[in-house]
N, C-alpha and C positions, 0 to 999 in steps of 0.2 A: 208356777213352777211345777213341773212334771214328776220329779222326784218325791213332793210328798202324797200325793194319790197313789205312786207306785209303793209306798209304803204304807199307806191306809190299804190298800188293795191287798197285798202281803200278808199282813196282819187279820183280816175279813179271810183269807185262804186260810190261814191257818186257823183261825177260830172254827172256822167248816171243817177239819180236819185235812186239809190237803196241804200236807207241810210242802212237799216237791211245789208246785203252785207258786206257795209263799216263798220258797228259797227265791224261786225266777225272779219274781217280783222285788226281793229286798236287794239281790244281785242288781239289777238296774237300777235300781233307787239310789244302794252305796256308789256305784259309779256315777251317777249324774250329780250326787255331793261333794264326792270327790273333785267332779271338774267343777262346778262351781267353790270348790272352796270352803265351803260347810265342813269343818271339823267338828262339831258337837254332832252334826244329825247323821256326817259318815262314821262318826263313834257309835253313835246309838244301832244303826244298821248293823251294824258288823256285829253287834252286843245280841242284836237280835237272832243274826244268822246261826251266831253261837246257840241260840235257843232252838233254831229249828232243824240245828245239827243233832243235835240231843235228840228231838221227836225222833230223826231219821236214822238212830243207832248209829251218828258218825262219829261218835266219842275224841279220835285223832283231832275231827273237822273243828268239834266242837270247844278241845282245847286249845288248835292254832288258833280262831277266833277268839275266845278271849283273853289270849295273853296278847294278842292282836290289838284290842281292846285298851288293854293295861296301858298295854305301850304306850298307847295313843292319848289313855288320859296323864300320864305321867309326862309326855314328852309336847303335845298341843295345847292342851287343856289344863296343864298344872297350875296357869293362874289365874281360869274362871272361880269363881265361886263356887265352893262345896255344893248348897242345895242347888247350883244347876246342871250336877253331872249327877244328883241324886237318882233319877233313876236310870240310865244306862250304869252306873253300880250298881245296883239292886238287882235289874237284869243279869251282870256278871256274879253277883251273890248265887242265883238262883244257878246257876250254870253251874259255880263251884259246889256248889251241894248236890246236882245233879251225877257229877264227877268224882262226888267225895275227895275234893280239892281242901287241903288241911287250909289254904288260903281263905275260906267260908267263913270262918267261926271271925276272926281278925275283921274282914272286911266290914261283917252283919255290924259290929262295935263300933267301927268308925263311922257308919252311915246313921247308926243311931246317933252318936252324938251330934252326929253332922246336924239332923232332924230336929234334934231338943234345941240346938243352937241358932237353926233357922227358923225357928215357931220362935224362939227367947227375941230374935232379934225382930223379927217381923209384927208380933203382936205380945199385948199386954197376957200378964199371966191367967187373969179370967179367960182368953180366948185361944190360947197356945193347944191344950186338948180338943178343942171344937175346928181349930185350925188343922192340926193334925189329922183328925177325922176327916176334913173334906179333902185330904189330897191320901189321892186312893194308894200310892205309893209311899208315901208319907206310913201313913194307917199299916202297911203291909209290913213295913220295916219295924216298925213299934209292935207289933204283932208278933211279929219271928223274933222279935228283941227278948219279947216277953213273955214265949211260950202260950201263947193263946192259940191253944187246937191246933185242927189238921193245918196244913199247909198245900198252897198250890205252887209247884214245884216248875221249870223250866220246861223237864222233859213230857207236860203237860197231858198226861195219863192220869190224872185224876190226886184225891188228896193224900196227902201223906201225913204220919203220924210221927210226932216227935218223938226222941228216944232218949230221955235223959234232959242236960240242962240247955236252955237257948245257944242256937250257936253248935250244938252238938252233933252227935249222929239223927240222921233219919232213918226210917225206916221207908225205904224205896224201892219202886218197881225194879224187876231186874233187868 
């Protein structure tokens, strides 16, 4: 399948810094999910395009994309399971706090519980924080849950400081 190396590809652009790169890339990615069909992984594209709108100061771009998103889990996706839209939420989390989207604080809550409830259900209680731990998104959402340090934000200009209680203001690039 072509679509996900265009999305590994993407993603390698934008870690190098060359967000325009990655947009081309996650743009062909979304479209060839689309025709096949793939609603979680054309969710998760678009979730991300939201991310690389933000690098690109397209703030507009960045909120048609994730209410794009929304839609999409609300209206395809409303009866997969919680922990497997966990992180294109998380993704959209990071977007609205990028945005200073009042939607942030609400969503961080319901991915956390989503998180406790998919470690409660997956494994026994000795292994739920060890479980948590190996799933990097997992970890990140418990993190921002919990007020632990900086933070690495969407618009991916480096760490941000929290300002107040989880869920709250950040303090971000301008």
């Amino acid at each position: 399948m072509e679509a996900i190396p265009l999305q590994c590809l993407g993603k390698l652009h934008f870690d190098q810094g060359d967000a325009q790169a990655a947009l081309q890339s996650g743009l062909q990615a979304q479209a060839l999910f689309q025709f096949l069909e793939e609603p979680c992984e054309a969710c998760s594209v678009v979730s991300t395009l939201a991310r690389y709108a933000i690098h690109l100061g397209q703030r507009d771009v960045a909120l048609a994309r994730l209410n794009a998103t929304l839609g999409q889990l609300q209206r395809e996706l409303v009866d997969w399971p919680a922990t497997e839209t966990i992180d294109v939420r998380w993704r959209c989390q990071q977007v609205m706090v990028a945005l200073s989207d009042p939607r942030a604080g609400p969503l961080l809550e319901q991915l956390f519980a989503d998180v406790q409830a998919g470690a409660t259900r997956l494994t026994d209680a000795a292994d739920r924080d060890r479980l948590i731990q190996a799933k990097p998104v997992w970890r990140a959402v418990v993190a921002a849950r919990l007020g632990a340090g900086p933070l690495r934000l969407a618009c991916g200009c480096g760490p941000h400081q929290r300002d107040g209680a989880p869920g709250r203001r950040i303090q971000h690039c301008p």
